[in-house]
C-alpha positions in Angstrom: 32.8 -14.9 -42.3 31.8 -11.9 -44.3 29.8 -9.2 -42.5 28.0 -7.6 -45.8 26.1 -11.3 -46.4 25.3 -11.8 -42.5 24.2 -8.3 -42.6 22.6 -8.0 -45.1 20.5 -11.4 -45.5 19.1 -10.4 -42.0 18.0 -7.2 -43.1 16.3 -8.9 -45.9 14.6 -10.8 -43.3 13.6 -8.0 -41.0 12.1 -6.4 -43.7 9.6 -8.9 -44.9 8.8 -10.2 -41.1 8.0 -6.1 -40.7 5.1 -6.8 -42.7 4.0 -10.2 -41.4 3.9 -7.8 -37.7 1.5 -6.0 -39.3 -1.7 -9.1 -39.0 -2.2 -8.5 -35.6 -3.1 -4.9 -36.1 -5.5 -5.9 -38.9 -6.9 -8.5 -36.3 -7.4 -5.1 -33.8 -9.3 -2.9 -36.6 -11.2 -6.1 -37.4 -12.2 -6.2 -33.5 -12.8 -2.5 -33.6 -9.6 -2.1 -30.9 -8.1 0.0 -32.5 -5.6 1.2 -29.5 -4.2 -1.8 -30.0 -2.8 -1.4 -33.3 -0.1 1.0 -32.1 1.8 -1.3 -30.8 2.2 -3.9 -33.7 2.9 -0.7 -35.8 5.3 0.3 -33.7 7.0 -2.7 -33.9 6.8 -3.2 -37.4 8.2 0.2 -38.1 11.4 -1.1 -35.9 11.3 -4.0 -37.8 11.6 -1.6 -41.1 14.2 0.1 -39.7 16.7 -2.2 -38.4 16.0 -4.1 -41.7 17.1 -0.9 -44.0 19.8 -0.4 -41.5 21.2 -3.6 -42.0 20.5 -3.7 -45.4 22.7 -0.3 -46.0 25.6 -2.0 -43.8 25.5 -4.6 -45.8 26.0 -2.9 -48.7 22.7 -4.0 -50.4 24.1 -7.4 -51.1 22.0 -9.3 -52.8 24.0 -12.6 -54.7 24.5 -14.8 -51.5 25.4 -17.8 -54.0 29.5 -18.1 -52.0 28.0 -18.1 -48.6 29.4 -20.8 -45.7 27.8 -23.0 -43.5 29.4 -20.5 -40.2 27.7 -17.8 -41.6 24.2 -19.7 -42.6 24.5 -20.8 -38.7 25.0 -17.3 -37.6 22.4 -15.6 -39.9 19.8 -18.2 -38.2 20.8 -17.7 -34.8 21.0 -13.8 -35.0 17.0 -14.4 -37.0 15.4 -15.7 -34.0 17.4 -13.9 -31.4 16.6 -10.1 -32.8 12.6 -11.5 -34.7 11.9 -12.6 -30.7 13.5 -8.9 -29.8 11.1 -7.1 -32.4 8.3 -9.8 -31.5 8.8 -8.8 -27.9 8.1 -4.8 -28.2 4.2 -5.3 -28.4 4.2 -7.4 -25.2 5.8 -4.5 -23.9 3.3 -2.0 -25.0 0.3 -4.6 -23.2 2.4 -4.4 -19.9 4.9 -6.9 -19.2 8.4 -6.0 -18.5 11.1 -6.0 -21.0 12.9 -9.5 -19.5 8.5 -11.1 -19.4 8.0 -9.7 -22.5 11.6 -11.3 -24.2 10.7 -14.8 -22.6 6.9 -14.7 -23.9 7.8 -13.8 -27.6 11.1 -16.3 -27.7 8.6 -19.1 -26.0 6.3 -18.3 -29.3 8.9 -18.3 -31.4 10.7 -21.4 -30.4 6.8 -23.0 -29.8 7.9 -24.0 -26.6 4.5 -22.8 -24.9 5.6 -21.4 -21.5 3.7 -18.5 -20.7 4.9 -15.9 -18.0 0.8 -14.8 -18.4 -1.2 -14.7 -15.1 -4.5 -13.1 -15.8 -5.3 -13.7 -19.4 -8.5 -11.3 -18.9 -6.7 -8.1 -19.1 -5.2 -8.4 -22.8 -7.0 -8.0 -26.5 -8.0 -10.5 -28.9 -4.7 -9.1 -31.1 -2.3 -10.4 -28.1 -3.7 -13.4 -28.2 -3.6 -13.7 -32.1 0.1 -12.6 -32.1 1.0 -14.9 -29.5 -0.5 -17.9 -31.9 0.8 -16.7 -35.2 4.3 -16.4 -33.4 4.0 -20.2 -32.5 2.8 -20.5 -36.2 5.7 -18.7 -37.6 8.2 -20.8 -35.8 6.9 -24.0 -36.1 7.9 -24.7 -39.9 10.6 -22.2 -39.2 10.9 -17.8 -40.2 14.0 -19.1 -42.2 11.9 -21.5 -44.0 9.0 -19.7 -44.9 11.8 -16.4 -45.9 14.1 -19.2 -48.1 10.1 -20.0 -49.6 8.5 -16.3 -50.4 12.3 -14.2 -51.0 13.9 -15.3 -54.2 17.3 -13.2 -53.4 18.5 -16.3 -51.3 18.7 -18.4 -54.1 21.6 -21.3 -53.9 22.4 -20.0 -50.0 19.0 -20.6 -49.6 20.5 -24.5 -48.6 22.5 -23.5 -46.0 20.3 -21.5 -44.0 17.6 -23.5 -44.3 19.5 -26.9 -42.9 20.9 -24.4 -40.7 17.8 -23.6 -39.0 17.2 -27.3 -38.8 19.8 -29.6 -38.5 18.5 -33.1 -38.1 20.7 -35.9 -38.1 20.1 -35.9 -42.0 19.3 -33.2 -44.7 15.8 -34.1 -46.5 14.7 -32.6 -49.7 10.7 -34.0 -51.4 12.2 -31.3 -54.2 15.7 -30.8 -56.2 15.4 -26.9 -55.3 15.7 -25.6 -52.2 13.3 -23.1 -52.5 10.5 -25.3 -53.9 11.2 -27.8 -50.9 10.4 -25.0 -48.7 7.2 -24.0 -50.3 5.9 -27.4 -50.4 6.6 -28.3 -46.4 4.5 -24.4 -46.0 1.9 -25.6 -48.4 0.7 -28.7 -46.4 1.6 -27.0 -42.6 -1.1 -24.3 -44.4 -3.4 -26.5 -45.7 -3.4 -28.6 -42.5 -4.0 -25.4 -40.1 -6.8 -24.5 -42.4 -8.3 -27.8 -42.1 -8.0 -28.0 -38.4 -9.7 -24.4 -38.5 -12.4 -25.9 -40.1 -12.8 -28.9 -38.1 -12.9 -27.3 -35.0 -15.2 -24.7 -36.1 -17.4 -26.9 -36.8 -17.1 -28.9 -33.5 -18.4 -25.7 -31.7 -15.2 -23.5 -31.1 -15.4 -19.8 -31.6 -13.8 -19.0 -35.0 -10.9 -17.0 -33.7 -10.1 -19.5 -30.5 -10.4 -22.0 -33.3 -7.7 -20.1 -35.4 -5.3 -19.2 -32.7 -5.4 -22.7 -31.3 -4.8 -24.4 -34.9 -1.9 -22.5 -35.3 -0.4 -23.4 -31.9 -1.4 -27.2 -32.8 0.1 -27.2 -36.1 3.7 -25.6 -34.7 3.3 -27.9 -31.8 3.4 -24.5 -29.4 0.8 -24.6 -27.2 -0.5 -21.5 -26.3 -4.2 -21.0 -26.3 -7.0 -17.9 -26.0 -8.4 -20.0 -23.1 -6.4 -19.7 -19.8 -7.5 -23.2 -19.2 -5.8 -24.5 -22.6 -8.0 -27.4 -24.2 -9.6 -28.1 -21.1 -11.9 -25.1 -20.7 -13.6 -25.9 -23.7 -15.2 -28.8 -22.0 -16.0 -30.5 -25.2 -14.5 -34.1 -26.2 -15.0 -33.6 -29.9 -12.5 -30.5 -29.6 -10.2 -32.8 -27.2 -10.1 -35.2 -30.1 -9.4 -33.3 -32.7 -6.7 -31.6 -31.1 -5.1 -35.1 -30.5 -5.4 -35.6 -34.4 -3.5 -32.9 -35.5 -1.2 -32.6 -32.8 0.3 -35.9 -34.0 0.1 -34.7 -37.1 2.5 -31.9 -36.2 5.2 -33.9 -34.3 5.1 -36.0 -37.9 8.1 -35.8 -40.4 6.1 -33.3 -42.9 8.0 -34.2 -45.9 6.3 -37.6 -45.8 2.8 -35.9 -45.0 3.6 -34.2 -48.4 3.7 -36.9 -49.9 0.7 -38.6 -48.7 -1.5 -35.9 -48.7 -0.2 -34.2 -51.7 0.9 -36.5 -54.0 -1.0 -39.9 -52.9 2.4 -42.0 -51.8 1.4 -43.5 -49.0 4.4 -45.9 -49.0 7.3 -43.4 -47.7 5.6 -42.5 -44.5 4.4 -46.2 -43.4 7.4 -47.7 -44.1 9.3 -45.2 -42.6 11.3 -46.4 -39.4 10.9 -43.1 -37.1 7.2 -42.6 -37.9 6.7 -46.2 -36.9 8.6 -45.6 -33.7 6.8 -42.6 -33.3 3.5 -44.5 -33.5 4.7 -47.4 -31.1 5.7 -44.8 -28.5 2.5 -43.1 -28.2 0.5 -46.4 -28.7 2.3 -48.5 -25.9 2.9 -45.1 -23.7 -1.0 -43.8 -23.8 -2.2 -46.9 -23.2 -0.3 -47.4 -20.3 -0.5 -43.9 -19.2 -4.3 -44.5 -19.5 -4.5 -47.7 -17.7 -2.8 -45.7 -15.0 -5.5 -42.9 -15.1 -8.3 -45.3 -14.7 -6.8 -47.5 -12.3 -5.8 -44.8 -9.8 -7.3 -41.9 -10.3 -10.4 -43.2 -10.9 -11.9 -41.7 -14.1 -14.3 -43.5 -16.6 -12.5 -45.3 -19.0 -13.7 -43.4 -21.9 -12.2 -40.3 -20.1 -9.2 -42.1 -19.2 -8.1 -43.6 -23.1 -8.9 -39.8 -24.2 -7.0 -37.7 -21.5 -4.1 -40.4 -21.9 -3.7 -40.4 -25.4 -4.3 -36.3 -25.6 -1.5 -36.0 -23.1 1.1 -38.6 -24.2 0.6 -36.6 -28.1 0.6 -33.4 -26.7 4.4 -33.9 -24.7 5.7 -36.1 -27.4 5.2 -33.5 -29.5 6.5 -30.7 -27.3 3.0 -29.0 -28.2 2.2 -28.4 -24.2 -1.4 -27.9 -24.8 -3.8 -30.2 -21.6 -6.6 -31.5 -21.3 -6.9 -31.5 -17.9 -4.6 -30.5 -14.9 -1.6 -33.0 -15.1 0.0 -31.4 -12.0 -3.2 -32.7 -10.2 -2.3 -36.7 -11.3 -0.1 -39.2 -9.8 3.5 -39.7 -9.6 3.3 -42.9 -11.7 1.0 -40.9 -14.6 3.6 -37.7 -14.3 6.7 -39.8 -14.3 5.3 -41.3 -18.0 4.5 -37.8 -18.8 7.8 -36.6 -17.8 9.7 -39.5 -19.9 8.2 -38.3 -22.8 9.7 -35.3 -22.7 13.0 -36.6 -23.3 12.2 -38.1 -26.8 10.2 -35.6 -28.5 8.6 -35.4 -32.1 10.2 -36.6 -35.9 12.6 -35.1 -37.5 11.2 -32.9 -39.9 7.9 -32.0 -37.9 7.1 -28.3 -36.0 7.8 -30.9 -32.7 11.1 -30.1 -30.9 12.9 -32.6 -28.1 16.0 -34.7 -29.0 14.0 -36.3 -32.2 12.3 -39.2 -32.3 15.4 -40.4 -34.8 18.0 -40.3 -32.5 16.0 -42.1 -30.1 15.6 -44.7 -32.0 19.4 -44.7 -33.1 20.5 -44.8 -29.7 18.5 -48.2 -29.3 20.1 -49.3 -32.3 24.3 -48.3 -31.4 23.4 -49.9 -28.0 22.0 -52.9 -29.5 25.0 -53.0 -31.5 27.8 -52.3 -29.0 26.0 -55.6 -26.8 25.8 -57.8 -29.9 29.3 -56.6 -30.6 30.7 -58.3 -27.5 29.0 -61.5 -28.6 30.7 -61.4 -31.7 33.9 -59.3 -31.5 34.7 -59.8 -35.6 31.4 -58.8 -37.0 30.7 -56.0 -38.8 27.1 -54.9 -37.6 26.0 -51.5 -39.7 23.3 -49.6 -38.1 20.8 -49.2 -40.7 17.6 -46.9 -40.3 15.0 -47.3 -43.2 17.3 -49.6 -44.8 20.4 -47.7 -45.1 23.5 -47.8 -43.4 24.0 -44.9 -40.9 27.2 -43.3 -41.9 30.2 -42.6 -39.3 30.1 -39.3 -39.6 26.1 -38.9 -39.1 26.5 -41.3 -36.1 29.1 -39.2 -34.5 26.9 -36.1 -34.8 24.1 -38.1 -33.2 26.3 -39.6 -30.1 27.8 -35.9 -29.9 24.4 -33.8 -29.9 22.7 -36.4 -27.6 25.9 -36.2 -25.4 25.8 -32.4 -25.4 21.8 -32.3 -24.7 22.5 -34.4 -21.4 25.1 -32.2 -20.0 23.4 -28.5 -20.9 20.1 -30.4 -19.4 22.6 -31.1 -16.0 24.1 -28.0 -16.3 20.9 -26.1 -16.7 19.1 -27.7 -14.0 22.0 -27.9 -11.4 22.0 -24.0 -11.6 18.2 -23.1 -11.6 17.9 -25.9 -9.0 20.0 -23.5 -6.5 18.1 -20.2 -7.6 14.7 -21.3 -7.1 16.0 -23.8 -4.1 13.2 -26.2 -5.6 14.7 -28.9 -7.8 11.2 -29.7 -9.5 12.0 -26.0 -11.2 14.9 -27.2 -12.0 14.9 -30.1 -14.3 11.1 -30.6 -15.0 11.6 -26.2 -16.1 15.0 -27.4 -18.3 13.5 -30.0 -19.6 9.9 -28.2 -20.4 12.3 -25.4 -22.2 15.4 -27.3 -23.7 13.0 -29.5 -25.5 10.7 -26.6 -26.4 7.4 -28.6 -24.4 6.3 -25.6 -22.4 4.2 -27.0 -18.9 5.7 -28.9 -16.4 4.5 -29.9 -12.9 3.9 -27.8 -9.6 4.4 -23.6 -9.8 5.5 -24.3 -13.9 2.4 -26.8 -14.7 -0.2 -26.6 -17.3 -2.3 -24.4 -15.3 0.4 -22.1 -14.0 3.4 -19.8 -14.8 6.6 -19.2 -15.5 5.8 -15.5 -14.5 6.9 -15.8 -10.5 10.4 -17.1 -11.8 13.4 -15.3 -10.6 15.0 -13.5 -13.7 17.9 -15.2 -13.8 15.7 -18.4 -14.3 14.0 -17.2 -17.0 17.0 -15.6 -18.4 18.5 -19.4 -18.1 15.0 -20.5 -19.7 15.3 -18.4 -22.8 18.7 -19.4 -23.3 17.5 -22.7 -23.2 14.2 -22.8 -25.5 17.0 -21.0 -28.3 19.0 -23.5 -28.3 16.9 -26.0 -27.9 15.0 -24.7 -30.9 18.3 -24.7 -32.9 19.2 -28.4 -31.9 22.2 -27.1 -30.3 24.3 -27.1 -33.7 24.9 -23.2 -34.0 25.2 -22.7 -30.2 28.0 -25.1 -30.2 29.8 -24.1 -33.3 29.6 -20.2 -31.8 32.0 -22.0 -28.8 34.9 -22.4 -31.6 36.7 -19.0 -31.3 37.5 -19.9 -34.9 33.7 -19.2 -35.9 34.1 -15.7 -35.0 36.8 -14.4 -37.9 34.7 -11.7 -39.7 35.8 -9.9 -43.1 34.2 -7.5 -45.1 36.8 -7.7 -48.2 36.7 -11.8 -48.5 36.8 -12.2 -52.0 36.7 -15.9 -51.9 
């Protein structure tokens, strides 16, 4: 790998997301706080600075047209690790310490949603906007938007931006990169805007009703209200919540195209989406069947908390409607098997994709009707085309990989907390980037009473559960780490 293009590509970054830092602060003056400007400044200023430094170490490169894959992987990795670090200093400033402050700004970042926040009464309106337009940020991706608004990317623009999503396939709705990247930002904006608008006009406050659309639309989760959706009491807000939540955990490229350019076609015939829609069909219904039958709600209630529940894990968006922790085993055990699918490829939703899912139904289906008939030749075909070898092995490998960090991961916070709910309902909550979970971690707690070396696990795990695991296990090779600054190549 060449240092100057790594270097200097995540200066260039740094330097633009030092002015992005700079909202907040403009939401403080707006709210006449201004004492809470200095710390956004403060952190943009760092943001200036380490971009200029790496800028100068990088020797001002700006032609990143020869760049590889490894170093595409490691520019995205080192993005969100350091934008978290910078994102982290105002949380700081408000009062958390440095390890609370890390885990809050990498949960925004990643959208998982897990707040470390006990008393939401002692912070600003500007925390609360940052913690939403962090979520925002990272739902369609910093490299994407950066790849979208910075032309000095160019060709590498590719690598990066597959890098910072690495779905089981690479989907382009334009021949440039760039112009692919600007469309998916176009409808996630357009979409946030309309759910502003909606809600609005359903009787949220306009700024809950714009930090709470832009956790919806990146599928994050956190919300002004320490209560989440529920404490607005209102089931017009509760449904149009569930709306664009499902939106969200939606393969955007598609939405593009039907919102965008009237093609209705690509999404309904679409294999994923229509697993997608069976899963939280046959799920909610059964979820709410459940509700009403034993935990005796009106049915009304129980078809709306239901749905608004199966959307909001499916899509790892983490926002409730009510107190799930409260609720049977039978209603958290559907909740819980959600987590383990997650949203489409292509959305702001993380989990293990709603894709793979649906591959590993189809290899399995495959291997039995292979014993059958030993001589056929069965392809596995998703929308009509044959899955190739190589895209099935990467598949098989990252769902095999997302098993054993999930055992791994929970085994070990398992015997720090000495509570084995913590343990894998926490992992899974982080890994798949779905914030909540049950108990001390559920929708109306926190992650705040953790011992450090569980939320040092955690962060770890929203990361790289953010990144799909691809970079995290490509940094294992030792031969990912041979650097160069006089590669000519």
């Amino acid at each position: 790998m060449k240092t100057p293009f790594i270097s200097s590509a995540l200066g260039i970054i740094l330097l633009a997301f030092g002015g992005i830092i700079l909202l907040p602060a403009a939401v403080a003056v707006i709210d006449h706080d201004y004492r809470s400007t200095t710390p956004f400044l403060i952190a943009s200023c760092t943001s200036f600075a380490f971009g200029l430094i790496c800028r100068w170490h990088g020797r001002f490169c700006r032609n990143f047209d020869t760049m590889r894959r490894t170093e595409g992987l490691l520019i995205v990795t080192l993005t969100w690790i350091v934008a978290a670090a910078i994102g982290a200093i105002p949380y700081v400033f408000f009062g958390l310490n440095p390890l609370d402050a890390y885990f809050e700004a990498v949960s925004g970042f990643t959208t998982t949603g897990a707040t470390i926040l006990i008393d939401f009464s002692l912070y600003p309106k500007s925390f609360f906007f940052w913690r939403s337009l962090s979520q925002w940020l990272g739902g369609m991706g910093i490299i994407v938007l950066f790849v979208a608004i910075l032309p000095q990317f160019g060709v590498a623009g590719r690598k990066i931006f597959f890098a910072e999503a690495p779905g089981p396939t690479e989907e382009k709705i334009t021949p440039r990169i760039a112009h692919t990247a600007k469309a998916l930002w176009l409808i996630y904006l357009l979409l946030t805007l309309l759910e502003i608008v909606c809600l609005t006009a359903a009787g949220m406050p306009l700024f809950d009703a714009v930090c709470n659309s832009f956790s919806t639309m990146a599928a994050g989760g956190f919300s002004p209200h320490p209560q989440s959706i529920m404490g607005y009491q209102s089931s017009a807000i509760t449904w149009i919540v569930t709306i664009f939540m499902f939106l969200s955990g939606a393969n955007f490229a598609l939405q593009y195209k039907l919102f965008l350019r009237g093609k209705s076609r690509p999404l309904f015939t679409n294999d994923e989406f229509q697993f997608y829609l069976g899963i939280v069909v046959v799920s909610s219904l059964f979820l709410s069947i459940i509700l009403y039958s034993l935990q005796g709600g009106t049915a009304a209630n129980s078809i709306r908390d239901g749905l608004f529940q199966i959307v909001s894990i499916i899509t790892t968006t983490g926002f409730s409607s009510v107190d799930f922790a409260l609720w049977t085993v039978a209603a958290q055990t559907t909740l819980f098997a959600m987590m383990y699918v997650g949203a489409c490829a292509g959305s702001a939703g993380g989990g293990i994709k709603v894709v793979r899912i649906l591959f590993a139904f189809k290899f399995l289906k495959r291997e039995i009707d292979q014993i059958v008939h030993p001589r056929a030749i069965l392809p596995i075909k998703i929308d009509r085309v044959t899955v190739q070898d190589d895209v099935q092995r990467q598949m098989l490998s990252f769902l095999l990989f997302y098993i054993c960090l999930m055992i791994g991961s929970g085994l070990v916070v398992t015997m720090i907390e000495q509570d084995a709910l913590i343990g894998f309902v926490g992992t899974a909550a982080t890994i798949g980037n779905i914030g909540p979970g049950f108990g001390e971690i559920g929708p109306m707690g926190t992650f705040g009473n953790l011992h450090p070396l569980t939320k040092a696990i955690f962060i770890l795990d929203m990361i790289v559960g953010r990144l799909e695991l691809i970079p995290f296990l490509a940094m294992l090779c030792p031969e990912f780490w041979t650097f160069s600054r006089n590669d000519q190549r």
